[in-house]
C-alpha positions in Angstrom: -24.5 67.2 -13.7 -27.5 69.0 -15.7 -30.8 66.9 -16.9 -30.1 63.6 -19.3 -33.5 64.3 -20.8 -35.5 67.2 -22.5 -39.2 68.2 -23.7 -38.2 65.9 -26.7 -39.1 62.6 -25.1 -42.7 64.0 -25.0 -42.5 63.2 -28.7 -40.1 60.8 -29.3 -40.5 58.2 -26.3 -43.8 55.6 -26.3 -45.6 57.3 -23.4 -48.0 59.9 -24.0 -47.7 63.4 -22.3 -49.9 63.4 -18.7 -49.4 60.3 -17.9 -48.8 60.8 -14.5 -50.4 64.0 -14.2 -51.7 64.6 -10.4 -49.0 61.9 -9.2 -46.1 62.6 -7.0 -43.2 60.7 -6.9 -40.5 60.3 -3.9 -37.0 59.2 -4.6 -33.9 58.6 -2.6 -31.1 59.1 -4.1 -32.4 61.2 -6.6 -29.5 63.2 -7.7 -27.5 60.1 -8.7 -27.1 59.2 -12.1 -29.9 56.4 -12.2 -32.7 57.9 -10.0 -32.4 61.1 -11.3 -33.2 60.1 -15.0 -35.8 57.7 -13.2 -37.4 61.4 -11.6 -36.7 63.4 -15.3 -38.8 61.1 -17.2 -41.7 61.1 -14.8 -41.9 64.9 -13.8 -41.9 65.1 -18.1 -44.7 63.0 -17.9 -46.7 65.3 -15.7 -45.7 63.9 -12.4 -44.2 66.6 -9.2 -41.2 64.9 -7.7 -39.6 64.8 -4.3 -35.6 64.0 -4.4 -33.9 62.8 -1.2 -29.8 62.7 -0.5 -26.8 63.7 1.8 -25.5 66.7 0.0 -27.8 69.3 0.5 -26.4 71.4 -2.2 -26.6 68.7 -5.1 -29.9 67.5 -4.1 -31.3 71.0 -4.0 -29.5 71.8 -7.4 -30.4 68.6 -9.5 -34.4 69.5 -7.9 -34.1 72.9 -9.9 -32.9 71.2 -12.8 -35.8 68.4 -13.1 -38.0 71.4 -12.4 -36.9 73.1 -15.4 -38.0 70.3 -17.4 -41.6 70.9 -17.3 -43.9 74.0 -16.9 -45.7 73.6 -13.9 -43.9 71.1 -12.6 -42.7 71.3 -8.5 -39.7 69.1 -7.9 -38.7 69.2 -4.1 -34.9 68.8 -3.2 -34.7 67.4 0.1 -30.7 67.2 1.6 -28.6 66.3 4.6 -31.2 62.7 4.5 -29.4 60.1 5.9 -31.0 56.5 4.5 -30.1 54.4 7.2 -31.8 57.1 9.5 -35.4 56.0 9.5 -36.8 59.3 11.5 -34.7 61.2 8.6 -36.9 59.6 5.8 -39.5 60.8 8.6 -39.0 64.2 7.7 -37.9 63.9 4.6 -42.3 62.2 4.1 -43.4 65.0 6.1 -42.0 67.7 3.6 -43.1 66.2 0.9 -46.6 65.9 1.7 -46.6 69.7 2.8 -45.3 70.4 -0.1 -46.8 68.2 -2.5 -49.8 66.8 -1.1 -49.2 62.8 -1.7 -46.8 60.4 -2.3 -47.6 57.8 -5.1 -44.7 56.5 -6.0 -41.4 55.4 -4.0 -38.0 55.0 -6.2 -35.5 53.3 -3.2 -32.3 53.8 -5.0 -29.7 55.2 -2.5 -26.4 52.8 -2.7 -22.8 53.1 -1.8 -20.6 50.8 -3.8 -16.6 50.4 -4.4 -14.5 47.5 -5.3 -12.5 45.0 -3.0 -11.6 42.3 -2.3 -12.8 39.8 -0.1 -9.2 39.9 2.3 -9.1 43.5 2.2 -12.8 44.2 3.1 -13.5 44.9 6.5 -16.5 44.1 8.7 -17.7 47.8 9.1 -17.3 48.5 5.1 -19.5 45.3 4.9 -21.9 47.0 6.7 -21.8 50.3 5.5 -23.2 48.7 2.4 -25.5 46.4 3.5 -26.8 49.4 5.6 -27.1 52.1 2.8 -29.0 49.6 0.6 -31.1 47.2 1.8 -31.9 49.1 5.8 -32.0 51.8 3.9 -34.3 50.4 1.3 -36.4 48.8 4.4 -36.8 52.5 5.6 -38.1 53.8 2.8 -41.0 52.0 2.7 -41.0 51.8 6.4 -41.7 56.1 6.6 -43.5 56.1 3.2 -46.0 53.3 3.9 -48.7 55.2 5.5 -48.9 57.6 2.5 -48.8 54.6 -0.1 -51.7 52.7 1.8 -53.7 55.9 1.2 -52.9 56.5 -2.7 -52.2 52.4 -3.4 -49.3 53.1 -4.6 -46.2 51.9 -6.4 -42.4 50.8 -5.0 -39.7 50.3 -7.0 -36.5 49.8 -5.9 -32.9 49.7 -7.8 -30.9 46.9 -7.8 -28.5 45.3 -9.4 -27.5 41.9 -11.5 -24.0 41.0 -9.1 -25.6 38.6 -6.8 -27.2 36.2 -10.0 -23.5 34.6 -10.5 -21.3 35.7 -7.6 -19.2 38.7 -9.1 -15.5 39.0 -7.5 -14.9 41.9 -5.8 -19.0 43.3 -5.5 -19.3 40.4 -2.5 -20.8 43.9 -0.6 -23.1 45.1 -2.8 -24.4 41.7 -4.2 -25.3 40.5 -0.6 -27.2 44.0 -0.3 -29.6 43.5 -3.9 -30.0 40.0 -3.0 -31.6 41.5 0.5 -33.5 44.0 -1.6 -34.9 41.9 -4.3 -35.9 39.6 -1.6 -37.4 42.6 0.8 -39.2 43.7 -2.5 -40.6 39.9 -3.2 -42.3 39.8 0.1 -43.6 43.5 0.2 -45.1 42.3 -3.4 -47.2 39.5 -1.3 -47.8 41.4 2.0 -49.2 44.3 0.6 -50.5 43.4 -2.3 -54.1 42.9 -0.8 -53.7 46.6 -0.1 -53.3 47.5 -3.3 -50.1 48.3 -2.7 -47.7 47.2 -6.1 -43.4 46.3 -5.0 -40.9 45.2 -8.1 -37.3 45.9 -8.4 -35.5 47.2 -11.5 -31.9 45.9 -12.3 -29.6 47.9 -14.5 -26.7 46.2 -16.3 -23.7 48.7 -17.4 -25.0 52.1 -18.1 -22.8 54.4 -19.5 -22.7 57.8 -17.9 -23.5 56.9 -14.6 -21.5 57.3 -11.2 -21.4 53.8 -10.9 -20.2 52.5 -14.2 -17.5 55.4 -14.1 -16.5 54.1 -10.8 -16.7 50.4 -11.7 -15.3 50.5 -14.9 -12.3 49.3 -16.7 -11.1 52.0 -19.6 -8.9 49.2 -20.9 -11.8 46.7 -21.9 -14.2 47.2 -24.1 -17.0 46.3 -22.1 -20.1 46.0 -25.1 -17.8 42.9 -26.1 -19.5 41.3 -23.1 -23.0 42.2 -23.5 -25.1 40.1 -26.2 -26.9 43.2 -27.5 -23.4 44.7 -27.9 -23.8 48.1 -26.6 -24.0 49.5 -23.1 -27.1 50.7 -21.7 -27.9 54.5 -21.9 -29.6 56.1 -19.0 -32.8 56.7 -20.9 -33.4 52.6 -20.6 -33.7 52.8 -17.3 -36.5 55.8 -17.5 -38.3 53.8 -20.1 -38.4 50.7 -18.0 -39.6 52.7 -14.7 -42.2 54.8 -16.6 -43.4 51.4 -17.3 -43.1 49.9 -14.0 -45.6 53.1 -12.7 -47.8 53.1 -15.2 -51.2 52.0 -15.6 -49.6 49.1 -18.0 -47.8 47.5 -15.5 -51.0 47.9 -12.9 -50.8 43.3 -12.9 -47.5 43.5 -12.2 -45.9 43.6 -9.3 -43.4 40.9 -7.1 -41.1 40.9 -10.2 -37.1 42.2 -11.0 -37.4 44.1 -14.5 -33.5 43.3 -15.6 -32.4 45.9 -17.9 -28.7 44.6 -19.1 -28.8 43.9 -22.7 -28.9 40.0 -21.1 -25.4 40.7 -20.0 -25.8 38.8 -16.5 -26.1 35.5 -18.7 -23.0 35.7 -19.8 -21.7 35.9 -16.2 -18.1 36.2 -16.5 -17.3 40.1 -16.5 -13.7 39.8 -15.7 -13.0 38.0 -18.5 -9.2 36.4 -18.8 -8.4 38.7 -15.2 -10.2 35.2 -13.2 -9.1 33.1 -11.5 -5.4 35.0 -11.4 -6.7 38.7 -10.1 -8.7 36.6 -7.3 -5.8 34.5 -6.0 -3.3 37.4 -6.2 -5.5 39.7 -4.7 -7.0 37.3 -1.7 -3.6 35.3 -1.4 -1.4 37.7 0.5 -1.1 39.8 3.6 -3.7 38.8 6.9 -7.2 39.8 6.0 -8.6 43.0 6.8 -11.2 42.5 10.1 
């Protein structure tokens, strides 16, 4: 996929090169679109970086490729992780510390998302979902909370806008970042005495990622629905976690950074396709169990 971001956001972005020198940073799902530029912008600014996924190969690749990004810098790729596998984050915390010395910041951003229907989608897809992003979100912390009580450290984890309105055909993933922006709410309160900060960031359409390319609809023009008229570029989402992380943010925590252009107020994404696409959709055949 190669890096989104290069040494000019030293210069060019807000932050000030360093800023997270000595930290170390551990992300699931780190060679997705989203985490990845989420781990590019903080191993720029001085932080090492531990990635976590399934594919071993495109975890250990995309860790070469935030490497490159900084001299010095020590990105760990970390495959064959299974989310939803708490004793594989285990391992996965083990490594890092080995390697790295410290975790300081969690980024909980493994998902699994498609579209369907509510007729046509089954119990164990439900679940699939539901267990990818919010147990898997839970077990993140879960293996990573021993380290974080020792550095008092940051979580941030990735969700989403669907659940604010109730989006056709995202019934799946909106139950899931309902789960996780209430996990993270309570995290926010329970751990807060120990110093320990929790907020989730919600992206709105971002073009270039796995999941807009996916969820997309090349036949709409989808900044017509987004009050800032443009879709988001990836580089929002680093600015808004480097933010999150940093020593600016150190009174905030319990909180869901939305980062949509204030699309989710709008609401309706499927425009003129409701209520017909619903009814045709959900209104024949027996329902998938």
């Amino acid at each position: 996929m190669g890096n989104t971001l290069d040494a000019s956001y030293l210069t060019t972005s807000a932050w000030r090169p360093d800023l997270f020198k000595g930290k170390v940073v551990f992300v699931t799902g780190g060679a997705g679109s989203i985490c990845r530029v989420q781990t590019e912008a903080l191993v720029l600014l001085g932080a090492n970086a531990a990635i976590l996924g399934r594919n071993v190969e495109k975890t250990v690749t995309a860790a070469k490729e935030i490497e490159s990004l900084r001299p010095g810098a020590k990105v760990v790729g970390i495959g064959g992780v299974d989310v939803r596998d708490v004793q594989s984050i285990v391992k996965a915390v083990e490594t890092t510390v080995k390697e790295l010395g410290r975790i300081d910041f969690v980024i909980a951003g493994a998902a699994g998302n498609f579209l369907s229907d509510f007729s046509n989608l089954s119990s164990n897809a439900f679940k699939s979902v539901i267990s990818i992003d919010l147990l898997g979100s839970y077990n993140t912390v879960k293996a990573t909370f021993p380290e974080l009580k020792k550095t008092k450290g940051a979580l941030l984890f990735v969700s989403a806008t669907l659940h604010y309105t109730g989006l056709p055909m995202q019934i799946h993933v909106g139950a899931a970042k309902a789960g996780v922006d209430a996990l993270s709410n309570a995290l926010a309160v329970e751990l807060g005495p120990l110093g320990i900060r929790s907020n989730c960031i919600a992206p709105g359409m971002i073009a270039g990622t796995e999941g807009f390319d996916r969820l997309s609809n090349p036949d709409r023009e989808l900044k017509d629905f987004i009050p800032l008229q443009r879709l988001g570029k990836k580089q929002d989402i680093a600015d808004s976690t480097v933010y999150l992380f940093s020593p600016a943010a150190s009174y905030v925590t319990g909180t869901i950074e939305v980062v949509d252009g204030a699309a989710w107020h709008i609401g309706n994404y499927l425009g003129d396709l409701y209520p017909n696409l619903c009814i045709n959709l959900n209104g024949e055949g027996e329902p998938k169990l």
